[in-house]
C-alpha positions in Angstrom: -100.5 49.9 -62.4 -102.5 48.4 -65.0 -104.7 45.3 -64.0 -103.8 42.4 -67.0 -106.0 40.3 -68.2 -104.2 36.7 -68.6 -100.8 35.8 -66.4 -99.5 31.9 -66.5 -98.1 30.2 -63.6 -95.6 27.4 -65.1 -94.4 25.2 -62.1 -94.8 21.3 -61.2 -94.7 21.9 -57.4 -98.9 22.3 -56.2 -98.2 24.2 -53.2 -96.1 27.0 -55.1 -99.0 27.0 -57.8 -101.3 27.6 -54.7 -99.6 30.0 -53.1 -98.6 31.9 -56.1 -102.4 32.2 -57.1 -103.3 32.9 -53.6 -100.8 36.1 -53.9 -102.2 37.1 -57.4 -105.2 37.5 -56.4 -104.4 39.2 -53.3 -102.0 41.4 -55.5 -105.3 42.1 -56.8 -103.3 42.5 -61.0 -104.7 40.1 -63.1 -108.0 38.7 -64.2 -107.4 35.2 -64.8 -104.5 32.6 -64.5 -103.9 29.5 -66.7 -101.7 26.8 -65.1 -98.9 24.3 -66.5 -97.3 21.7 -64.5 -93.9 21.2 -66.9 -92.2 23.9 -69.7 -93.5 21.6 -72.2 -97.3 21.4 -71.7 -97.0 25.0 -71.2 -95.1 26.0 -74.6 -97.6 23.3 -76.8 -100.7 25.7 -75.3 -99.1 29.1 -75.6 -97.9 28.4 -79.1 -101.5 27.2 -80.0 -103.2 30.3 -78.1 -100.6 32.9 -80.0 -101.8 30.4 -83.7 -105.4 31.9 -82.6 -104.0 35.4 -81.5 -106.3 35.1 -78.3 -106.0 35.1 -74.7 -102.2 36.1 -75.1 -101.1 36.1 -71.6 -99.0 39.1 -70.1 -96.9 38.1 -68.2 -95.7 34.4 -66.9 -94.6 33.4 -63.6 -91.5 30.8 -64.8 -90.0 28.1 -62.5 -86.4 27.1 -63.0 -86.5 22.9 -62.0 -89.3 20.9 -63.4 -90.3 17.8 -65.4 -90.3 17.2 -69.1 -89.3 20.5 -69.7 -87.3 22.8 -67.1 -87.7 26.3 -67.6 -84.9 27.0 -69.2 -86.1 25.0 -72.1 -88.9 26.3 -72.1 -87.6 29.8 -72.1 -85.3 28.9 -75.3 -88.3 27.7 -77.4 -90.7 30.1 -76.1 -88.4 33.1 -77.6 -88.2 32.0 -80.7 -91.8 32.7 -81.4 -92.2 36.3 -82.5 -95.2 37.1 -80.4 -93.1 36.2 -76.8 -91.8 40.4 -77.5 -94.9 40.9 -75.5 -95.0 39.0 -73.0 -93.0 39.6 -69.7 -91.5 37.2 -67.6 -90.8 36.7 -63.9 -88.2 34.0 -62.8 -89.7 32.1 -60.0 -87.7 29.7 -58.1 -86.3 28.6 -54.9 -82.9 28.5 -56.2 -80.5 31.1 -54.3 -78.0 29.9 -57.1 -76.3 32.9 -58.4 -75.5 31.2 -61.3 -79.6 31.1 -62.3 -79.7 35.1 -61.8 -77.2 35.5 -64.1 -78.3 32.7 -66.3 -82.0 34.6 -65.8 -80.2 37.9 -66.8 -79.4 36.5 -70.2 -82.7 36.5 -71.3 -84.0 39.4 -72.1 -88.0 38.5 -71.7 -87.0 38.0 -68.0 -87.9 41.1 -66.0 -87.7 39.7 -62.3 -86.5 37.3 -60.3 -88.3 36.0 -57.0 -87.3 33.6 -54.9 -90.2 31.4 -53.3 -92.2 31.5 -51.6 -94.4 34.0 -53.7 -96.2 36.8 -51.6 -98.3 39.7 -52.8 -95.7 42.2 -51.5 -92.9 40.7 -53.4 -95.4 40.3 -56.6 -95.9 43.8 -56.4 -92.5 44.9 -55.9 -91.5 42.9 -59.1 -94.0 44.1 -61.1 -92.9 47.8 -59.8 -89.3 47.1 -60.1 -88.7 45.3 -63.4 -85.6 45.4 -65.6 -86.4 47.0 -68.5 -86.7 45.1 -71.6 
């Protein structure tokens, strides 16, 4: 597998954040990690970033319930920029709603789904494993 360069955690819960960096760099896949606490800070710096066609990131790590933004809105604005074709991203939540996976399925940016807690084993296995596109 590939080792990418930029990956984005989106997700207003600190200890999730944590722990999801903890098992990216464990996972040993990506070089750096930008963090948003809310769908809306998150889009506002990713649209800007795409503007200056730097620092894309490869894949984002998506929670469902948050602030401001949840991530389905974010998802909904985020795919109506052109560049989000290539990006690829992982549903993480703690929801065991089946009505999120198949909400999730909808979208056809989202390759995984992971229920929290994140580890490096089940990183790796989505990353192996994804839907295709």
């Amino acid at each position: 597998m590939k080792k990418i360069d930029l990956a984005c955690i989106i997700d207003d819960d600190s200890i999730h954040v944590f722990g999801a960096k903890r098992a990216i760099s464990l996972a040993n896949f990506c070089n750096q990690v930008l963090v948003f606490n809310n769908g809306k800070d998150a889009f506002d710096r990713i649209s800007q970033i795409f503007a200056l066609g730097k620092g894309i990131p490869e894949l984002i790590l998506l929670d469902i319930n948050m602030p401001v933004w949840d991530g389905w809105d974010f998802l909904d604005e985020f795919l109506k920029l052109p560049e989000s074709n290539n990006v690829r991203i992982f549903i993480m939540t703690s929801s065991v709603d089946p009505v999120d996976r198949t909400k999730a399925q909808t979208y056809k940016q989202v390759s995984n789904f992971i229920i929290k807690p994140i580890t490096p084993e089940k990183l790796q296995v989505a990353l192996q494993s994804e839907s295709p596109r």
